[in-house]
NUVEXBA-592843 format. One record per residue (C-alpha): residue in one letter; x negated, y, z negated. Coordinates in steps of 0.02 Angstrom, whole numbers, plus 50000, padded with zeros to 5 digits. Example, Ala and Ser with C-alpha at 12.3 -4.5 7.8 and 13.67 -1.06 7.14 Angstrom:
# NUVEXBA-592843
+----+-------+-------+-------+
! aa !    px !    py !    pz !
+----+-------+-------+-------+
!  a ! 49385 ! 49775 ! 49610 !
!  s ! 49316 ! 49947 ! 49643 !
+----+-------+-------+-------+
# end
This chain:
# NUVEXBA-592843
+----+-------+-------+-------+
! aa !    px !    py !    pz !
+----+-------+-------+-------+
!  x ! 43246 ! 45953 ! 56909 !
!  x ! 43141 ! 45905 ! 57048 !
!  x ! 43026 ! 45756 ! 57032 !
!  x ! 42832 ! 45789 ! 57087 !
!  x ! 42719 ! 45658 ! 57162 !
!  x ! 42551 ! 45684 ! 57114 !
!  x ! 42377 ! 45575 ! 57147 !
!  x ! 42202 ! 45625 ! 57207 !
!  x ! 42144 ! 45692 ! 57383 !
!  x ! 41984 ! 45685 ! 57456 !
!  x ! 41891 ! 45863 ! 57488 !
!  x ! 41914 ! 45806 ! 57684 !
!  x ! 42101 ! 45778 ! 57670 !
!  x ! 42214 ! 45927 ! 57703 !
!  x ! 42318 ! 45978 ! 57519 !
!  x ! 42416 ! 46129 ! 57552 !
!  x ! 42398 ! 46261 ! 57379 !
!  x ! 42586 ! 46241 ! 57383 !
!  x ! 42579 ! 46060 ! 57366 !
!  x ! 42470 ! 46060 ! 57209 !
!  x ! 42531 ! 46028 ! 57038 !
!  x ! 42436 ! 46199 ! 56964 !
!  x ! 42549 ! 46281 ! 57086 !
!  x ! 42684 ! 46196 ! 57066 !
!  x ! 42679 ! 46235 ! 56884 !
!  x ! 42649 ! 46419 ! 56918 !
!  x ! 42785 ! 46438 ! 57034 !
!  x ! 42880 ! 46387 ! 56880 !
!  x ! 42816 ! 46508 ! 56773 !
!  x ! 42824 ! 46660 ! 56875 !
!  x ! 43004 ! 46644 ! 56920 !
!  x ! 43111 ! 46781 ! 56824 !
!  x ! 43269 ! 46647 ! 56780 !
!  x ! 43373 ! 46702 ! 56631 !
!  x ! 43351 ! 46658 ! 56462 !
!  x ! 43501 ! 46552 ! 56401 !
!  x ! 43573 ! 46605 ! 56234 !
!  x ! 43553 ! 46413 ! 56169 !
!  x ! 43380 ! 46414 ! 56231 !
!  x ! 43349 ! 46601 ! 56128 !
!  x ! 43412 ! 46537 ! 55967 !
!  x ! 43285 ! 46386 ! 55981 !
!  x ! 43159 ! 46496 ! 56014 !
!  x ! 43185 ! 46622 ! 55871 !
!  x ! 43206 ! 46443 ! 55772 !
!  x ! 43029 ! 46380 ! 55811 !
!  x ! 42955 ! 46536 ! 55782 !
!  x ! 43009 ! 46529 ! 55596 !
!  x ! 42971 ! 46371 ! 55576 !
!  x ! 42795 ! 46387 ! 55654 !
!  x ! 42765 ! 46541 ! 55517 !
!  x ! 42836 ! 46444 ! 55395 !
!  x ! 42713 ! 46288 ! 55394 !
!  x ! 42573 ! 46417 ! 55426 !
!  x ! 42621 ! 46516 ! 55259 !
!  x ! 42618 ! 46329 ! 55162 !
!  x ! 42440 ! 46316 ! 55248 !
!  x ! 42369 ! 46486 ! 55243 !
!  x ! 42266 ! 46451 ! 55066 !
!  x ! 42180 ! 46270 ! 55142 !
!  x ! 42014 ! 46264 ! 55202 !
!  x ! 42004 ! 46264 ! 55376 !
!  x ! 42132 ! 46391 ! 55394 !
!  x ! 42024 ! 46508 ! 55297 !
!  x ! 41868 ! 46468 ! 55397 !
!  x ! 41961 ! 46497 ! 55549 !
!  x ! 42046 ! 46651 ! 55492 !
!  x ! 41852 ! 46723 ! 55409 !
!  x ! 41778 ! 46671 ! 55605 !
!  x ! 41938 ! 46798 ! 55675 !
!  x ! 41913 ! 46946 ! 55541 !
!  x ! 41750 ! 46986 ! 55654 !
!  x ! 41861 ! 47018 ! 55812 !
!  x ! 41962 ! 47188 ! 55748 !
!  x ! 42023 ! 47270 ! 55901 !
!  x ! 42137 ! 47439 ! 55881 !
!  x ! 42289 ! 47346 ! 55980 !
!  x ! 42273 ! 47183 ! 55959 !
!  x ! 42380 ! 47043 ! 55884 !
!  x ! 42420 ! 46995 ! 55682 !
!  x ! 42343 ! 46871 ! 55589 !
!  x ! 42430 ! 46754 ! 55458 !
!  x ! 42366 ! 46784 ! 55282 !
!  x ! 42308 ! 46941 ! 55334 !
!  x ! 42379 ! 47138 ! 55317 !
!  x ! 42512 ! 47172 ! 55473 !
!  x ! 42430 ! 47339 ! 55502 !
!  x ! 42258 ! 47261 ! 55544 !
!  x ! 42240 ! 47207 ! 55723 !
!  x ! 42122 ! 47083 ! 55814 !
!  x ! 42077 ! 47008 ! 55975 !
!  x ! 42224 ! 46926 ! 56043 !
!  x ! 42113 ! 46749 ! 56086 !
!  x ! 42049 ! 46750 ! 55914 !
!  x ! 42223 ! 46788 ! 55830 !
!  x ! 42279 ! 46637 ! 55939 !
!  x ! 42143 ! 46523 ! 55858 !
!  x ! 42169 ! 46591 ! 55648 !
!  x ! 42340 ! 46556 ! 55692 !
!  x ! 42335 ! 46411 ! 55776 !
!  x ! 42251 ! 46314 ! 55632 !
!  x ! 42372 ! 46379 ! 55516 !
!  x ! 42506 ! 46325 ! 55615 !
!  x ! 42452 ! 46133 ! 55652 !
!  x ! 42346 ! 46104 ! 55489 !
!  x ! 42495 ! 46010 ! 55396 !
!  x ! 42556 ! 45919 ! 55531 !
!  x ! 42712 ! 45990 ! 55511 !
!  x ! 42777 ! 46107 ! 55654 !
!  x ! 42883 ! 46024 ! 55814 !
!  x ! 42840 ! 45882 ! 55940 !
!  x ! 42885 ! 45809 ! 56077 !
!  x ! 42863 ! 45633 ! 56141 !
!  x ! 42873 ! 45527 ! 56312 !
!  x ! 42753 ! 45469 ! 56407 !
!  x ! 42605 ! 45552 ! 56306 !
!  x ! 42631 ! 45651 ! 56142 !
!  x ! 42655 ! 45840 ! 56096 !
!  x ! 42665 ! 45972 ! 55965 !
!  x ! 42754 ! 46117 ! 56087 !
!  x ! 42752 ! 46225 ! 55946 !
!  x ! 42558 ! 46257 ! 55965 !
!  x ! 42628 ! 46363 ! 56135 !
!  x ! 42677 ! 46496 ! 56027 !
!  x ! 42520 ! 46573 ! 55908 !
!  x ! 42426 ! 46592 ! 56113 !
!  x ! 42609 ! 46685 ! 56183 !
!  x ! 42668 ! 46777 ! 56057 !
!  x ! 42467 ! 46865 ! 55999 !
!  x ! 42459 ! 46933 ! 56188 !
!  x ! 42633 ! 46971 ! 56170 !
!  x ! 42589 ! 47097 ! 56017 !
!  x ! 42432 ! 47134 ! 56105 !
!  x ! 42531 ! 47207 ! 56264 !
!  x ! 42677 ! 47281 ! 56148 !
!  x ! 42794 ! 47146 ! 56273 !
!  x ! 42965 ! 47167 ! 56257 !
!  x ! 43071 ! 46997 ! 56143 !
!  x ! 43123 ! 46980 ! 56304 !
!  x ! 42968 ! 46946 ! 56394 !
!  x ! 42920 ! 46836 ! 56238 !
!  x ! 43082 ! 46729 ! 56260 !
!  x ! 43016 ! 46715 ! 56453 !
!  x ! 42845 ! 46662 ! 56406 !
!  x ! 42878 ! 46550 ! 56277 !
!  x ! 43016 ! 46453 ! 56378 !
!  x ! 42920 ! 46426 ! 56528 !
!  x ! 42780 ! 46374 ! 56425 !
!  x ! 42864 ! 46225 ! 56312 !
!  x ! 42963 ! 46193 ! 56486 !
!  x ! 42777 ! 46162 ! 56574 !
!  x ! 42710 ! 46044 ! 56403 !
!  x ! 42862 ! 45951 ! 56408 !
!  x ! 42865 ! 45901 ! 56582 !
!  x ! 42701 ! 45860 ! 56594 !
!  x ! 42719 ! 45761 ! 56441 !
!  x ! 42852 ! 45672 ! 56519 !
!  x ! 42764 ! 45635 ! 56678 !
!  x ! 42574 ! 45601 ! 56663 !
!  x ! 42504 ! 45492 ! 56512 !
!  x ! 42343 ! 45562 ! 56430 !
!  x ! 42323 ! 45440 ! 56273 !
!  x ! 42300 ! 45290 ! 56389 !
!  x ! 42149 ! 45350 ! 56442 !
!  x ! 42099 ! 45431 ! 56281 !
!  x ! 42103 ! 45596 ! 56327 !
!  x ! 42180 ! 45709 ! 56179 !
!  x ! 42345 ! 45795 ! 56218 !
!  x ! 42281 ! 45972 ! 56220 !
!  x ! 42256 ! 45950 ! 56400 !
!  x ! 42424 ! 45963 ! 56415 !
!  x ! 42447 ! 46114 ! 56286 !
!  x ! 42336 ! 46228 ! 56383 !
!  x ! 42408 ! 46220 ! 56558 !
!  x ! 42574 ! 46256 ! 56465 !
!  x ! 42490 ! 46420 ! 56383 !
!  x ! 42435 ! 46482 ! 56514 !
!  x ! 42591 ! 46454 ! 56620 !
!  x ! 42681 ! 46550 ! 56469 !
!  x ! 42551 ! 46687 ! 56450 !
!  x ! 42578 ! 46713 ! 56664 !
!  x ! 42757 ! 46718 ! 56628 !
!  x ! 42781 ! 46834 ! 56473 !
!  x ! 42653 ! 46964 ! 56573 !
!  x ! 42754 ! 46938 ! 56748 !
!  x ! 42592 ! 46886 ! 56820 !
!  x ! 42575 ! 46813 ! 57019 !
!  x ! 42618 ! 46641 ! 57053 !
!  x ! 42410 ! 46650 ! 57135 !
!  x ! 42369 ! 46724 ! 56974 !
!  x ! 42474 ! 46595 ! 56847 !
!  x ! 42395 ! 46460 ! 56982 !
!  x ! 42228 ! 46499 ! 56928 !
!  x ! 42226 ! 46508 ! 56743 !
!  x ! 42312 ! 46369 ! 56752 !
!  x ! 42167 ! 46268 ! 56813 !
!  x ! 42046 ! 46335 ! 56741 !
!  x ! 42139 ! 46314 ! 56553 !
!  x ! 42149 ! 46105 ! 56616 !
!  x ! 41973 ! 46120 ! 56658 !
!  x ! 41911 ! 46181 ! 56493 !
!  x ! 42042 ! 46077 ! 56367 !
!  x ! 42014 ! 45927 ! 56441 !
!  x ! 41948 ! 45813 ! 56295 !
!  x ! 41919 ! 45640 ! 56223 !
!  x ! 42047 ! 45574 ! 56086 !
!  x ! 41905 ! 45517 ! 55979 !
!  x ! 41975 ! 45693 ! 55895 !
!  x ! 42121 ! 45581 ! 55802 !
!  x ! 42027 ! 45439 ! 55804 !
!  x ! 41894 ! 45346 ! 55675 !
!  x ! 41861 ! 45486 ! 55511 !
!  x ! 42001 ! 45630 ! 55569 !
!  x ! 41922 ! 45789 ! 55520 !
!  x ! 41988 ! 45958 ! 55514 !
!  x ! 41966 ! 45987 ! 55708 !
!  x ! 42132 ! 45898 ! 55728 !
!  x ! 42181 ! 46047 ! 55675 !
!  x ! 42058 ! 46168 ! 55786 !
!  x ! 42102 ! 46081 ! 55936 !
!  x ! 42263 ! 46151 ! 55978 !
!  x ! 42183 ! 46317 ! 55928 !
!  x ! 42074 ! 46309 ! 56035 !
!  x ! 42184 ! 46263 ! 56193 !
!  x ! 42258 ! 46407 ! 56135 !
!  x ! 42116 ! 46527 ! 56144 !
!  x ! 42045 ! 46456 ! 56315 !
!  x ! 42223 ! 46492 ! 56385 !
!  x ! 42210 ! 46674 ! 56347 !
!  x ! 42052 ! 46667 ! 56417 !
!  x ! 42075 ! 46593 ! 56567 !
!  x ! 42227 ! 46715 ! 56615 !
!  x ! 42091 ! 46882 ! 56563 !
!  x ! 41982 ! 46814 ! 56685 !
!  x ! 42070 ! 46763 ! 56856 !
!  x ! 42165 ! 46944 ! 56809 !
!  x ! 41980 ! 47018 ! 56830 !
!  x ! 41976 ! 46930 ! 57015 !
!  x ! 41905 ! 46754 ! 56978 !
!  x ! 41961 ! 46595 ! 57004 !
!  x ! 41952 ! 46399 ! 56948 !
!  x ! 41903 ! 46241 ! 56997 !
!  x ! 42044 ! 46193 ! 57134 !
!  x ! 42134 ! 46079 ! 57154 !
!  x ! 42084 ! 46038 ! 56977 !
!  x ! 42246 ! 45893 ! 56960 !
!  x ! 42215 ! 45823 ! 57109 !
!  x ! 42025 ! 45846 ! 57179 !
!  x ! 41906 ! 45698 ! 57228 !
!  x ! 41822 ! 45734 ! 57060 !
!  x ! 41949 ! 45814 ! 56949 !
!  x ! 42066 ! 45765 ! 56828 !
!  x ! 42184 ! 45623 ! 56871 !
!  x ! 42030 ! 45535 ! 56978 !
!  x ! 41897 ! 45530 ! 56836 !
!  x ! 42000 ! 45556 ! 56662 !
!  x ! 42165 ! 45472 ! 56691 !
!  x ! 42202 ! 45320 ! 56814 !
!  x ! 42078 ! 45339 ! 56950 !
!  x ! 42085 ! 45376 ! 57176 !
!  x ! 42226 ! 45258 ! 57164 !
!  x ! 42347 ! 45313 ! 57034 !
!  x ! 42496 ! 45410 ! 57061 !
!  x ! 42596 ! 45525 ! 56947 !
!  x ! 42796 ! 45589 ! 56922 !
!  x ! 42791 ! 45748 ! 56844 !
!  x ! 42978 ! 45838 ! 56843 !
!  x ! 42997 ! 46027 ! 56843 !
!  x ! 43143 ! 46143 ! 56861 !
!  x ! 43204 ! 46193 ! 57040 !
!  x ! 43195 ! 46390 ! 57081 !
!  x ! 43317 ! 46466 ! 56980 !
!  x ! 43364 ! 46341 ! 56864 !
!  x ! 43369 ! 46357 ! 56681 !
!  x ! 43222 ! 46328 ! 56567 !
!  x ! 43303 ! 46219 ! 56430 !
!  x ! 43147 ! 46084 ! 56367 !
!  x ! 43126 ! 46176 ! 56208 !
!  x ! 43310 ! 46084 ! 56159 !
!  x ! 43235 ! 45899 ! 56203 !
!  x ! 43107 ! 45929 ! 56046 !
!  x ! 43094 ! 45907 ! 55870 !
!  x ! 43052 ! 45985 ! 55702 !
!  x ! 43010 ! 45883 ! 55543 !
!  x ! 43059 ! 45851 ! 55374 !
!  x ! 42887 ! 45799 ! 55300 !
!  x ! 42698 ! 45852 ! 55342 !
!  x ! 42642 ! 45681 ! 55418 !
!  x ! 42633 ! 45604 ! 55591 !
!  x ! 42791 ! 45605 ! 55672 !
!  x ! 42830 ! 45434 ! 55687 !
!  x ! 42821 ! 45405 ! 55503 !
!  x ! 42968 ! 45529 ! 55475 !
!  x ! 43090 ! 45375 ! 55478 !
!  x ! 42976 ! 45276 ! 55378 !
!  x ! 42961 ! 45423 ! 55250 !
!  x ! 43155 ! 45397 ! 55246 !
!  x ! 43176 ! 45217 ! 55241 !
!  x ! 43022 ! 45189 ! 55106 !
!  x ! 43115 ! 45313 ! 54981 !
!  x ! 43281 ! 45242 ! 55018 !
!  x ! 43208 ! 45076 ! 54983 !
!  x ! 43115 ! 45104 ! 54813 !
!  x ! 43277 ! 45113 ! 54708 !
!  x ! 43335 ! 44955 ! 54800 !
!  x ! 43200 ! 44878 ! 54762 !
!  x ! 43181 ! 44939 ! 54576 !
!  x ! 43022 ! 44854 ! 54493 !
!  x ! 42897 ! 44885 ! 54633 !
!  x ! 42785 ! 44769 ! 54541 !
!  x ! 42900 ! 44644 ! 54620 !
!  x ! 42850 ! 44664 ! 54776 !
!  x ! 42717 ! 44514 ! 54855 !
!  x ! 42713 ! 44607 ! 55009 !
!  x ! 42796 ! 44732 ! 55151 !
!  x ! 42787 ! 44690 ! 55355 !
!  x ! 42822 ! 44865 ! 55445 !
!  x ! 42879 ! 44788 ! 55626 !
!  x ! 42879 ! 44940 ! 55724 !
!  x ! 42849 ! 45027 ! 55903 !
!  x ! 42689 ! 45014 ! 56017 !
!  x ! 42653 ! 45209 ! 55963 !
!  x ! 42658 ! 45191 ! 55779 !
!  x ! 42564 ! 45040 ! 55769 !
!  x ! 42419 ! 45074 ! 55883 !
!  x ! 42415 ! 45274 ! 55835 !
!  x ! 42446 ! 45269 ! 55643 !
!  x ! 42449 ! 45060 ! 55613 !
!  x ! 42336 ! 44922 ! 55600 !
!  x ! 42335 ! 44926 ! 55787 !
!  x ! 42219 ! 45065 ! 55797 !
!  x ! 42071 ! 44968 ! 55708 !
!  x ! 42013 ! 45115 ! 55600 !
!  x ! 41946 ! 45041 ! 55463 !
!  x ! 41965 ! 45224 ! 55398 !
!  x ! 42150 ! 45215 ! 55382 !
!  x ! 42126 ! 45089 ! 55245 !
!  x ! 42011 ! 45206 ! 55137 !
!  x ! 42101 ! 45297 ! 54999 !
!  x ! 41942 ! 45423 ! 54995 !
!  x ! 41959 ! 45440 ! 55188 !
!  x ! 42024 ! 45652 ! 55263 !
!  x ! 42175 ! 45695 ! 55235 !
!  x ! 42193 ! 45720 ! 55423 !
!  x ! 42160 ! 45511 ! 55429 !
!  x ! 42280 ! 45492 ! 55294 !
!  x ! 42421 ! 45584 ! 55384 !
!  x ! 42399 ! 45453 ! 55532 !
!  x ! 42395 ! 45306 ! 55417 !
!  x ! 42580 ! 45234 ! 55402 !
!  x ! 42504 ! 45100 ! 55266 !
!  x ! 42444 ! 45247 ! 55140 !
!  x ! 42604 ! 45352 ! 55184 !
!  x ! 42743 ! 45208 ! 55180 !
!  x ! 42655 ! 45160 ! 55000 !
!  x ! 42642 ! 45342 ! 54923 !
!  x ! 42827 ! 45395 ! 55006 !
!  x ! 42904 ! 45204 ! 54932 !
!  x ! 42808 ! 45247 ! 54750 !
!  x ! 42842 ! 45430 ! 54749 !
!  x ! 42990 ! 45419 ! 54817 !
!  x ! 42972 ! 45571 ! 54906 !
!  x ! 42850 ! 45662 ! 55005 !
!  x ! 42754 ! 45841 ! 54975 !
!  x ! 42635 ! 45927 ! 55105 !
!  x ! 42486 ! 45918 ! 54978 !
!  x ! 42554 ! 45826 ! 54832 !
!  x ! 42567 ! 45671 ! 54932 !
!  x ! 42397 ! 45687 ! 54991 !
!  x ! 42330 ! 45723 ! 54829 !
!  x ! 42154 ! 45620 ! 54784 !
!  x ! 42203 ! 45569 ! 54601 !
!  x ! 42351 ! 45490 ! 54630 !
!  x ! 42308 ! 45396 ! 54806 !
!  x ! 42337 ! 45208 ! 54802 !
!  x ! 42230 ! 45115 ! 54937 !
!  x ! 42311 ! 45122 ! 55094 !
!  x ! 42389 ! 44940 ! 55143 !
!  x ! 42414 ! 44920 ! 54959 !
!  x ! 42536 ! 45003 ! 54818 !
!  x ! 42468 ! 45064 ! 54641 !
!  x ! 42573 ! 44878 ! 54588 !
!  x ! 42477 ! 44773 ! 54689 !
!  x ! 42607 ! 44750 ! 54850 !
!  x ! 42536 ! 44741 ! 55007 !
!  x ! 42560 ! 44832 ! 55172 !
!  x ! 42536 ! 44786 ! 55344 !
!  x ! 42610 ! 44860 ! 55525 !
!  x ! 42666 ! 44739 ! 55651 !
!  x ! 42717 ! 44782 ! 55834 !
!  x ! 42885 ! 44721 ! 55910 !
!  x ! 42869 ! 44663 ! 56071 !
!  x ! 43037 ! 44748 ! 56113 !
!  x ! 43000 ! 44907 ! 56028 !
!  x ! 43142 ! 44888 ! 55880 !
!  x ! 43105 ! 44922 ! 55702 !
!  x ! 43094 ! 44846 ! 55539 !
!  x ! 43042 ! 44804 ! 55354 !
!  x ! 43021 ! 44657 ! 55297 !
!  x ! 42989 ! 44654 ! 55116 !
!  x ! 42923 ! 44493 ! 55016 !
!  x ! 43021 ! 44510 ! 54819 !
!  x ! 42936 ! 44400 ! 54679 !
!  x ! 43067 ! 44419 ! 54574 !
!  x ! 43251 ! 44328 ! 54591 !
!  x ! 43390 ! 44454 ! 54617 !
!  x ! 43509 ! 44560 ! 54744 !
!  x ! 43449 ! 44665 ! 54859 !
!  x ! 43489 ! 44767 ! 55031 !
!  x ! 43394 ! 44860 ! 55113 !
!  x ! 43463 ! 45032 ! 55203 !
!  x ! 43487 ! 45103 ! 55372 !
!  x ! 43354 ! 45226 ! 55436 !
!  x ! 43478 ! 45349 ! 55472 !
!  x ! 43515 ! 45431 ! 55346 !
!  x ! 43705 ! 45505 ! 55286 !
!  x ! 43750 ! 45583 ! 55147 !
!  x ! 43829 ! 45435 ! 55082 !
!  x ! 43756 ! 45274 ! 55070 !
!  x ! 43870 ! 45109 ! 55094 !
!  x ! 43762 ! 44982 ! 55025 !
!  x ! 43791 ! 44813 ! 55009 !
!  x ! 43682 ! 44662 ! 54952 !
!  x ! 43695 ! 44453 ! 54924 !
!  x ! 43600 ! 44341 ! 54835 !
!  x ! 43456 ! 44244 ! 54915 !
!  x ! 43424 ! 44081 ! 54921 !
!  x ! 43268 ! 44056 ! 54837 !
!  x ! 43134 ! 44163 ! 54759 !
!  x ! 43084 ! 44268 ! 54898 !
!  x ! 43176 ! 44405 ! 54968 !
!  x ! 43164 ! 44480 ! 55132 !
!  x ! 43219 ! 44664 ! 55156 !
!  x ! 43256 ! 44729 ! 55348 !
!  x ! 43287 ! 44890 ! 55412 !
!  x ! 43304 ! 44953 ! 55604 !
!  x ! 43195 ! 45083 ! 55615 !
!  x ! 43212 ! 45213 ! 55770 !
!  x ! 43058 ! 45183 ! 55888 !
!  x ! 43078 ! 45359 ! 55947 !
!  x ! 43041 ! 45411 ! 55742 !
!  x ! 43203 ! 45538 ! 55763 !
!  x ! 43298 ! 45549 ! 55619 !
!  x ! 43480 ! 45570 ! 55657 !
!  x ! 43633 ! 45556 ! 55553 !
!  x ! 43757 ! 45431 ! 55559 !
!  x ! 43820 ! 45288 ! 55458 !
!  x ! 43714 ! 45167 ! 55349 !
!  x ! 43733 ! 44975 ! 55318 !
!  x ! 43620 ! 44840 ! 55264 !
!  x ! 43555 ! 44678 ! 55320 !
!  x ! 43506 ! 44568 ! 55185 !
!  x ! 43425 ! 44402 ! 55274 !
!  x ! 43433 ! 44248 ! 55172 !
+----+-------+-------+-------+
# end
């Protein structure tokens, strides 16, 4: 990998196209490397699991509005729609947005995390409807969808977008497009373009996943998607983009991220070498944000511990600078605290999912969203109460406050298949409960233990 400094120039300062980050990242997409096996599986692996969440979603709401908005785009060649007949065809951009929202609506497809956050899965409903639209060869879809979770991932890694409250999706449809330029064997000039003119368009505020989450959390991605194709049918008619649209006097990185001054590291792959990102990312187990995976774990790992949960005073979650300023107290929605707040609020609200997952002890895509059994978030159906804490070094834990007198341990967060508790009696009333819990929110196996603190 080569490592790419990038800040803003001023119109009178000489910046070579070749020196631009839009080019960069089209040079990248427009070079014909081979498709690892490893890499091929993943692929086929994401794809499957993308059509599986969007077959759990197909019946909800917004992923029948968007679907109804798509059924007035037929077009003879065209790409499929989810929930829809396989011999009816539509406008690849609008087959890109129906499936889009079915694919993202749960919150349950892959991600990707570093220096800002990512579902790379939301690549593939944009790649693979032009892909049926052009009858491409799996080939060429293996091509386009590598390069185009290679281009999210790196720019993940390297330039921050949630600092500055600008919603991931500018990320997401650079990557598209980079994919779409790829799977067609489009010009790096070409791939260039669409690349900065997808940027230009996506670019939005994260007030999106913010305050009262409505169902465009799930439209967004959709329609990074859709611009994406868009962008590439246009600069293939001749037209071009705002340029350099990273690095100009008045573009992206000098008004919407850190200003003039600030300077970016964005790695991509050197000519010729392998496009492997797709294997640094991550499905889930359960249909929430993905930090709260571990915390899904750990709460229904701790309910049997913990027994009568009318025990409980209260529960601490001390946890990373992501979960509690994204889906924590941190993030001063007053929203995430309302048990008749969106779904799409709920699934960012750690208090309302530890409680229901520590209750339940489980978690269901809609069951564990559902209205009549909601307790309020910060607060159990017995009366314990839940608040997120930060750590100022990033580690995990729980902290649980028992009424009752009694042993008790608390597990590991990563799960194995068999548990090696172990507990001790306290020392007065109150028990404390801790459990690391992985900052990164990846669930891995290995073995468990318990740290009961007197």
């Amino acid at each position: 990998m080569k490592h790419h400094k990038v800040r803003t120039y001023k119109s009178a300062e000489r910046l070579d196209r070749a020196d631009q980050l839009a080019w960069k990242i089209a040079a990248v997409a427009a070079d014909p490397v081979r498709i690892e096996d490893e890499v091929a599986e993943m692929i086929g692996n994401r794809i499957i699991d993308n059509a599986a969440v969007a077959a759990a979603s197909v019946a909800r709401h917004p992923v029948v509005t968007a679907r109804a908005q798509a059924e007035a785009h037929q077009q003879a060649q065209g790409a499929t729609i989810f929930g829809l007949p396989g011999n009816q065809r539509y406008q690849p951009e609008w087959a890109a947005w129906a499936n889009g929202v079915a694919v993202r609506e749960l919150d349950f497809h892959d991600t990707f995390l570093a220096a800002d956050y990512s579902h790379p899965g939301d690549n593939i409903p944009p790649v693979l409807a032009v892909a049926q639209h052009c009858g491409s060869s799996g080939e060429d879809l293996l091509r386009g969808l590598a390069a185009a979770y290679e281009i999210q991932v790196d720019l993940v890694k390297g330039i921050c977008l949630h600092e500055h409250k600008i919603d991931h999706i500018a990320h997401l449809g650079p990557s598209a497009a980079a994919g779409i330029g790829a799977l067609l064997g489009l010009s790096t000039e070409t791939i260039y373009q669409a690349v900065q003119q997808a940027l230009h368009v996506t670019t939005t505020t994260r007030q999106s996943r913010k305050g009262e989450i409505s169902s465009w959390k799930a439209y967004a991605p959709a329609f990074a998607g859709k611009m994406a194709i868009e962008a590439v049918d246009r600069v293939m008619r001749g037209e071009g983009a705002p340029s350099p649209a990273y690095e100009g006097e008045d573009g992206f990185i000098a008004w919407l991220l850190g200003g003039p001054k600030a300077e970016y590291t964005v790695p991509l792959p050197e000519k010729g070498e392998p496009r492997r990102a797709i294997l640094d990312t991550y499905t889930k187990e359960h249909s929430a944000e993905y930090q709260s995976q571990a915390l899904i774990d750990l709460a229904r790992r701790l309910g049997p511990k913990i027994g009568n949960l009318a025990s409980v005073e209260s529960i601490v979650i001390h946890t990373s600078h992501h979960t509690h300023f994204v889906i924590g107290t941190g993030a001063n929605d007053p929203q995430k605290m309302d048990p008749k707040a969106s779904r799409e609020t709920l699934d960012h609200s750690i208090m309302y999912i530890f409680a229901v997952a520590l209750e339940d002890g489980g978690w269901h895509h809609e069951k564990s969203y559902a209205s009549g059994a909601r307790p309020a978030p910060g607060r159990s159906s017995s009366g314990a109460r839940f608040r997120p804490s930060k750590t100022p070094n990033g580690r995990g834990a729980i902290t649980a406050t028992i009424r009752e007198r009694k042993p008790l341990a608390a597990a590991s967060s990563r799960p194995s298949r068999a548990a090696r508790p172990s507990a001790t009696r306290s020392r007065s009333p109150t028990r404390i409960l801790w459990a690391p819990v992985p900052s990164s929110g990846r669930i891995t196996s290995g073995n468990s233990g318990c740290w009961p603190m007197a």
